[in-house]
C-alpha positions, 0 to 999 in steps of 0.5 A, a space after each residue: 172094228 173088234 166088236 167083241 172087244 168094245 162089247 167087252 170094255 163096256 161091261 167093264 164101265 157098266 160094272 164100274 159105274 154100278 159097281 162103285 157106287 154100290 159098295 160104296 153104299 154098303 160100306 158107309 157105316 164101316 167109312 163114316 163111323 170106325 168104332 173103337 169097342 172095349 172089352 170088359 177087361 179094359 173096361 174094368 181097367 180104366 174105371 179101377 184107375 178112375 174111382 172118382 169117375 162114375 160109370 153110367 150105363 143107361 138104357 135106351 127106348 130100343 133096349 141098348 145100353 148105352 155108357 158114359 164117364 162122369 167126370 165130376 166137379 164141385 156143385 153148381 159147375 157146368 156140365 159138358 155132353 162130350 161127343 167124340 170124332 169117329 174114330 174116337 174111344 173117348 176115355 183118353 179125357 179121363 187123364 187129360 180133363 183133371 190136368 186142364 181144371 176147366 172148372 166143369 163136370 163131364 160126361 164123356 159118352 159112348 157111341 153105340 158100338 164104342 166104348 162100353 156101349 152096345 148096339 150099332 151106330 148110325 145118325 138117328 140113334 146117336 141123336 136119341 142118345 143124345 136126348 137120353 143123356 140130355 135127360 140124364 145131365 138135367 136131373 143133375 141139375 146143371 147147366 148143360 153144354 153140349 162138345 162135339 169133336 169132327 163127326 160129333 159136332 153133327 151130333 152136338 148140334 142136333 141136340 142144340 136144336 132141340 133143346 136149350 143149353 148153355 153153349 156148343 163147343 165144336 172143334 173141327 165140325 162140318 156144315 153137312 155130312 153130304 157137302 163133305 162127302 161130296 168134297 172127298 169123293 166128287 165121283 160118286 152120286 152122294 146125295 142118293 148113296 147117303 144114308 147118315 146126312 148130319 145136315 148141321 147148317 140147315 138146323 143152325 139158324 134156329 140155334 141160339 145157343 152161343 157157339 165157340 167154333 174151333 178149327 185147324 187151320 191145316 184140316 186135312 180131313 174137314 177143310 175150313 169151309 165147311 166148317 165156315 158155312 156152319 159158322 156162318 148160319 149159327 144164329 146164337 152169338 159166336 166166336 171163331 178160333 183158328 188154330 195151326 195144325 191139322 185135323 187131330 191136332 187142336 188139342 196140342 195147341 196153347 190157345 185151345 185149352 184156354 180157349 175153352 176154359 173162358 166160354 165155359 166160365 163166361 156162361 
C-alpha cells in the first residue's frame, strides 16, 4: 500500500472539510446580501425624474445614514414600509407604484450598502433601521404596514414583533434564514457557520397583526414550505395566495396587484 499517497488523499479531505465550511463562513454576507449601491449621479437622477418623491436620509444610532423614498398619497391613506429582496435597488417602484393606485403611501427603504444608504449590511442592523423608519412613518401619523419581499420578509417580521401594524404583506418569505440554507446547502454545518438567522417562524406566533402571504408556485429560490411553515405559525389572521411563476415573477401576475390593493383597503 502507497502510504504516502493515502497520506496524501487525507490532507486533501482534511482541507476540504476545513477548507469549505471556512469560506463559506467568510463569504456569507457577500452570498446572503448582493448590494446594489448607486452612485450620486444616478441618484440625483432618479429624484430629478421623481419631484413628487420626497428623499429622506436618517441618521442612525451608529451614525450611518440610511435612505428612503417617500412615495406619497392624499391624507389619512396607509402607509407601507417597503423591504426589498436582496439583490433588490428598490427605485424600480418609483415607476410601478403610481400605475398601480393602491391607494397608500410608500416608503421604499434603502438597506445599508443599497441604494443611497451607507454602511454595510447585516441581520441586526437592518432590524434597527427597521425601527427608525417605524419612527419616521409614526410621526406621519398613519397606519403603518410593514412589506417584505425574499430576504425582507425576515425583516418585515421583526419589525411586526416589536411593534403594532396595520398588516404584513410577504411575498416570497421563508420561515428561517437557516432551514433554507440548510435546503441549499445540505453539506455544510449551517447552524454554526451562520451569522444572520432571520428566524421568522419562532416570532411569528406572537404576531397579530393580519398577514397577506404571497408565493410563487415554481419558487426556485425559496420553495413553498418554507414559506408554509412561516404560514402556519402566524397567529394574527391571514390569507395564502399562490401564484404561478417563479421567485422574481409574483409581480407579473394578474392576481398580484389586486391582491394587495384589497388588504390594504380592508384595513
Amino acid at each position: 500500500m502507497d502510504w504516502s499517497l493515502l497520506g496524501t488523499l487525507a490532507k486533501g479531505v482534511a482541507a476540504l472539510a476545513i477548507g469549505v465550511p471556512l469560506l463559506a463562513y467568510l463569504m456569507q454576507d457577500k452570498l446572503i446580501f448582493l448590494t446594489r449601491a448607486l452612485s450620486e449621479g444616478e441618484h440625483r437622477a432618479i429624484a430629478a425624474r421623481h419631484p413628487d418623491v420626497a428623499d429622506v436620509f436618517l441618521q442612525a444610532a451608529d451614525g450611518t445614514r440610511v435612505h428612503a423614498w417617500h412615495v406619497k398619497a392624499a391624507d389619512r391613506s396607509p402607509l407601507v414600509l417597503y423591504f426589498g429582496g436582496n439583490a433588490e435597488e428598490v427605485s424600480w417602484l418609483l415607476d410601478e407604484l403610481p400605475r398601480r393606485q393602491l391607494g397608500a403611501a410608500w416608503l421604499l427603504i434603502d438597506y445599508r450598502g443599497y441604494g443611497a444608504s451607507g454602511g454595510r449590511p447585516a441581520e441586526r442592523s437592518l432590524n434597527a433601521d427597521a425601527l427608525l423608519w417605524y419612527d419616521y412613518g409614526t410621526k406621519l401619523g398613519a397606519h403603518i404596514f410593514a412589506f417584505g419581499r425574499s430576504l425582507g420578509s425576515g425583516v418585515a417580521v421583526r419589525l411586526a414583533a416589536e411593534r403594532p401594524l396595520a398588516g404584513v404583506i410577504l411575498v416570497a418569505p421563508f420561515d428561517s434564514l437557516e432551514a433554507l440554507a440548510r435546503h441549499h446547502y445540505p453539506f455544510l454545518p449551517v447552524k454554526l457557520l451562520l451569522r444572520h438567522r432571520f428566524d421568522s417562524a419562532a416570532l411569528a406566533p406572537r404576531i397579530s397583526a393580519p398577514l397577506l402571504c404571497v408565493v410563487a408556485r415554481q419558487d426556485e429560490v425559496i420553495p413553498g414550505a418554507h414559506a408554509k411553515r412561516l404560514y402556519d405559525a402566524w397567529a394574527g389572521p391571514k390569507r395564502w395566495l399562490a401564484l404561478p411563476g417563479g421567485h422574481n415573477e409574483t409581480d407579473h401576475q394578474a392576481d398580484y396587484w389586486p391582491a394587495l390593493q384589497a388588504f390594504l383597503a380592508a384595513r
